[in-house]
C-alpha positions as CSV (number, residue, x, y, z in Angstrom):
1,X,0.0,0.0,0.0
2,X,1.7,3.7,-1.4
3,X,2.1,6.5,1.7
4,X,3.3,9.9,1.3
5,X,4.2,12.8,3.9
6,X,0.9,12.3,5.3
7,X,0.4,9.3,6.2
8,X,4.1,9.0,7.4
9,X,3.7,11.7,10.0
10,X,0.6,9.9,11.1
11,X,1.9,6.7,11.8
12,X,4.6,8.8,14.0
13,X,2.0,10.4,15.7
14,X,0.2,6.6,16.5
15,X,3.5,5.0,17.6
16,X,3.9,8.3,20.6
17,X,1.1,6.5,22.1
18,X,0.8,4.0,24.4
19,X,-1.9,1.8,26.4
20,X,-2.8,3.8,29.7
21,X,-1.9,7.0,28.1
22,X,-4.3,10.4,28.3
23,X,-3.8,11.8,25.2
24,X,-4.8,15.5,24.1
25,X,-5.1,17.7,20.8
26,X,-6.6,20.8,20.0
27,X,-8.3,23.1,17.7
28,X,-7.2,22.9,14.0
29,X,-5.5,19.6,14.1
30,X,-6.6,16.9,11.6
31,X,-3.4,15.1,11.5
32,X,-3.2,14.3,15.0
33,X,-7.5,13.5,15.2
34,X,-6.9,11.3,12.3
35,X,-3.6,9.8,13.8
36,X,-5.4,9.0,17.6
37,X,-8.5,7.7,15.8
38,X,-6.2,5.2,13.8
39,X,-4.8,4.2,16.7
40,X,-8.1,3.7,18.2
41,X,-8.5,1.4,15.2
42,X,-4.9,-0.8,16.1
43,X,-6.4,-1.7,19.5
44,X,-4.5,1.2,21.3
45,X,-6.2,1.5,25.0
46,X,-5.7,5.1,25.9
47,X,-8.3,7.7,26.9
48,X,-8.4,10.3,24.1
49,X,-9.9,14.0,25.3
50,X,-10.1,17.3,22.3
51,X,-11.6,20.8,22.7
52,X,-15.1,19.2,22.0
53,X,-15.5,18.0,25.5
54,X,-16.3,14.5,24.2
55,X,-13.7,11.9,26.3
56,X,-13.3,8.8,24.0
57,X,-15.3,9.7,21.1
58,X,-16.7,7.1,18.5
59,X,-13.7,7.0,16.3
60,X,-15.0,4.7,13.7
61,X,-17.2,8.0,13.1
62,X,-15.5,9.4,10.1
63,X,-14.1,12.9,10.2
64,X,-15.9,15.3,6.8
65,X,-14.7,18.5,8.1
66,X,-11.2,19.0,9.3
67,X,-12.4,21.4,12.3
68,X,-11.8,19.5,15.5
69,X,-14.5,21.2,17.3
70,X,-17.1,19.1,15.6
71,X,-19.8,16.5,16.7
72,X,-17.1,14.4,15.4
73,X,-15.0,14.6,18.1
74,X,-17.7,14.8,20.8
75,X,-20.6,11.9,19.6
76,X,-20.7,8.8,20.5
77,X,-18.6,9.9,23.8
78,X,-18.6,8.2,27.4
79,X,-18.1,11.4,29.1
80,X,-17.8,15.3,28.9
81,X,-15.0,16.8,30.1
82,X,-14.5,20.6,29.8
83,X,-11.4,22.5,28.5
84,X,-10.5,24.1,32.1
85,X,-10.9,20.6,33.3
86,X,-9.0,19.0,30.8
87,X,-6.2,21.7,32.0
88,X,-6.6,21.1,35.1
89,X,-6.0,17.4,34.9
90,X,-2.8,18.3,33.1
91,X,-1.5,20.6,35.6
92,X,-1.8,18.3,38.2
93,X,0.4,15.9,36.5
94,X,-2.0,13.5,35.3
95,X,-2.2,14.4,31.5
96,X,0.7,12.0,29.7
97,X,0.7,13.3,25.6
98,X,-0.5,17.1,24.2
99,X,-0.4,17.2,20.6
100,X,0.4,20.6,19.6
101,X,1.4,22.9,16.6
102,X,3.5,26.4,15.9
103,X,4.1,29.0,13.5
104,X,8.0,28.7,14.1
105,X,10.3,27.2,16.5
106,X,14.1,26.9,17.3
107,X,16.3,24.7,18.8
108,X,15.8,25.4,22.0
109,X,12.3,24.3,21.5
110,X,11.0,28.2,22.0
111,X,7.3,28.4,19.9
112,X,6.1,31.4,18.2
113,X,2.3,31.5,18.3
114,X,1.8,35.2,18.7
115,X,3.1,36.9,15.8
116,X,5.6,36.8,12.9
117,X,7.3,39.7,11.7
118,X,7.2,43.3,12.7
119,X,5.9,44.0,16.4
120,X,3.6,42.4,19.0
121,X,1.6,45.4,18.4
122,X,2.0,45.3,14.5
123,X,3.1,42.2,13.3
124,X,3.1,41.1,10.1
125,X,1.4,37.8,11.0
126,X,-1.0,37.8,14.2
127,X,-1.0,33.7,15.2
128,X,-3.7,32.2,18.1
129,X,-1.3,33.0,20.6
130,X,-0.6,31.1,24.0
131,X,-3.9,29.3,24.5
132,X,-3.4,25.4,24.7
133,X,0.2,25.7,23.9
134,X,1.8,27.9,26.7
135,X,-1.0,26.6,29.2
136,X,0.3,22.7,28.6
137,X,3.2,23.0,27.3
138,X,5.0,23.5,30.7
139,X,2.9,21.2,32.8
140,X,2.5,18.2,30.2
141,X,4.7,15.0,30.6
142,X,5.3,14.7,26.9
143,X,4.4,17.8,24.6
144,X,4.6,16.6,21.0
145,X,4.7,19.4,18.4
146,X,3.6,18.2,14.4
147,X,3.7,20.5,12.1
148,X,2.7,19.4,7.9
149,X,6.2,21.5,6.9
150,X,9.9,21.6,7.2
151,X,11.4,24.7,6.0
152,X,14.0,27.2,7.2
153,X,10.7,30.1,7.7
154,X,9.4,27.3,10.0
155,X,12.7,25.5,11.7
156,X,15.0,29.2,12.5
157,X,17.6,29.7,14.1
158,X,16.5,32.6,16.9
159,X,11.9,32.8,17.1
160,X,12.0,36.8,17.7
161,X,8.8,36.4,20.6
162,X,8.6,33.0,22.1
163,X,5.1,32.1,23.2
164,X,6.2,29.4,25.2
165,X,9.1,27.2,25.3
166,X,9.7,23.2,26.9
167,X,10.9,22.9,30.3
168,X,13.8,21.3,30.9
169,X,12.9,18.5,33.1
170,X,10.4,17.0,30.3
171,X,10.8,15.3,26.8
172,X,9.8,17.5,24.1
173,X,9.6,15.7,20.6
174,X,8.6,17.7,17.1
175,X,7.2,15.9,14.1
176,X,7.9,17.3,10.6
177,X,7.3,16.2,7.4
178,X,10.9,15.0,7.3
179,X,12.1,13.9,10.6
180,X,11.4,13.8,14.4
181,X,13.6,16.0,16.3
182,X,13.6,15.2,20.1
183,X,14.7,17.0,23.1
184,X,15.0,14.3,26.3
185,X,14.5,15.8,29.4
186,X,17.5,17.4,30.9
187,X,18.9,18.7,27.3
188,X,18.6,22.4,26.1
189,X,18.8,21.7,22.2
190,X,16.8,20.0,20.1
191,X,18.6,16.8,17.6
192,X,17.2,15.2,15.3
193,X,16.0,11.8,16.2
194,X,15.3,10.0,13.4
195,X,14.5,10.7,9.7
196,X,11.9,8.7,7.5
197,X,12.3,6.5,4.9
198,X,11.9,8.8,1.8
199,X,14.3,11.8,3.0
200,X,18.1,12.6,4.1
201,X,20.2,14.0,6.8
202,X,21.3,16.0,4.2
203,X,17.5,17.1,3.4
204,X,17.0,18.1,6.6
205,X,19.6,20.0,7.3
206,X,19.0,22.4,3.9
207,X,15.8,22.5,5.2
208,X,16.4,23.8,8.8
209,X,17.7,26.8,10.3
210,X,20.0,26.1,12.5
211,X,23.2,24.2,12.3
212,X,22.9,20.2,12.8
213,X,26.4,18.9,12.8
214,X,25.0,15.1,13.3
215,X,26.6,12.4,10.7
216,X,24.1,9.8,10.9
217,X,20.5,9.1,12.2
218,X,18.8,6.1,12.3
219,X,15.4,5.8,9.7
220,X,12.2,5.2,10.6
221,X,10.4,1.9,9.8
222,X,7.7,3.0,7.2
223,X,4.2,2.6,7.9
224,X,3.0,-0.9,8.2
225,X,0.0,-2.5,5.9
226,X,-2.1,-2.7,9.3
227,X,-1.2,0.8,10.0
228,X,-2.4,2.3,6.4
229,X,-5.1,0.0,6.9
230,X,-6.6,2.0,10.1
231,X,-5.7,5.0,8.6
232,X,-8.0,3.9,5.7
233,X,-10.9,2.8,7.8
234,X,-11.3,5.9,10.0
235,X,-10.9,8.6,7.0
236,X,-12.2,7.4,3.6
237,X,-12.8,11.5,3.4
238,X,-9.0,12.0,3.2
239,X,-9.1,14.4,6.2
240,X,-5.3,13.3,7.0
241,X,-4.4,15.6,3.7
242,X,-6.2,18.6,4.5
243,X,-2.9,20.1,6.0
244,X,-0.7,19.1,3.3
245,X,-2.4,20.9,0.3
């Protein structure tokens, strides 16, 4: 079965999971609603919570919008649980995954959400600011960050106004199109951790702003049959590509 950027990045996304996990994304994000609902699909046992309130959705419900604050995220649900509650959960330590996103980041992890170019007060590029991302990202035991590019306007070396930025005492892992970088706790840069199967080091390092003087990564496995198979059965709409057009 043929994958692309897409898909790849979504199987990533399913393998950050594990049984017993309490798993979170927000607003705007197909690829990671697509992603949890695939791994719904393996026979993944974690509790999956979104901006819709819904806690463990019917996933075999198939996504025609990619908004995430939809009935499709909330129906078929066992219980409600609030935004300020789901925060609330994480700050006390109990939330395990946040699957974020970012306008730009460097390699210290800092996130620009706020703005891009110009001034806070006259920016170029107003973004959503903090919300989800500087309330979790401090407090969450593993803050993943996908984002459906990999360019040096994305991946600089300096972000002007961080919105937030990873604490040190927690993993922090990013998800491109071409590579995971990963920061384990205790570390103040980010390194790539692996690339996939249909890029380079060599890609990846034209394609990012900062200087990455590793040699040699290992490669992801590609996605399995059985993985492109769940991916299949929760989205015959294509959702997963909305992002990549």
């Amino acid at each position: 079965m043929e994958y692309g950027k897409p898909e790849m990045m979504a199987v990533a996304i399913m393998r950050m999971i594990s049984d017993g996990d309490i798993v979170f994304h927000g607003l705007a994000s197909s690829t990671p609603m697509v992603a949890m609902k695939a791994a719904k699909a393996l026979g993944k046992n974690f509790t999956y919570v979104t901006l819709s309130d819904g806690v463990d959705h019917d996933y075999l419900r198939p996504p025609v919008v990619a908004s995430t604050l939809t009935a499709n995220t909330y129906e078929g649900s066992v219980a409600t649980f609030g935004l300020d509650e789901i925060f609330d959960l994480y700050a006390s330590g109990k939330g395990d995954i946040a699957f974020l996103s970012c306008l730009q980041m460097d390699q210290t992890g800092r996130i620009a959400m706020s703005y891009l170019g110009g001034t806070y007060d006259n920016p170029k590029l107003r973004g959503p600011g903090g919300a989800g991302s500087a309330t979790l990202t401090p407090v969450t035991k593993k803050v993943i960050i996908w984002k459906p590019q990999h360019d040096k306007r994305t991946f600089v070396e300096h972000v002007d106004f961080a919105t937030t930025s990873p604490p040190l005492d927690k993993e922090f892992t990013v998800i491109t199109t071409l590579c995971i970088f990963k920061k384990p706790a205790g570390e103040k840069l980010l390194k790539v951790d692996r690339i996939f199967p249909y890029t380079t080091l060599e890609e990846v390092k034209e394609n990012t702003g900062w200087t990455i003087d590793q040699t040699d990564v290992p490669v992801m496995d590609p996605p399995t049959e059985e993985e492109l198979a769940a991916l299949k059965k929760v989205d015959p709409n294509n959702i997963l590509h909305f992002e990549f057009k």
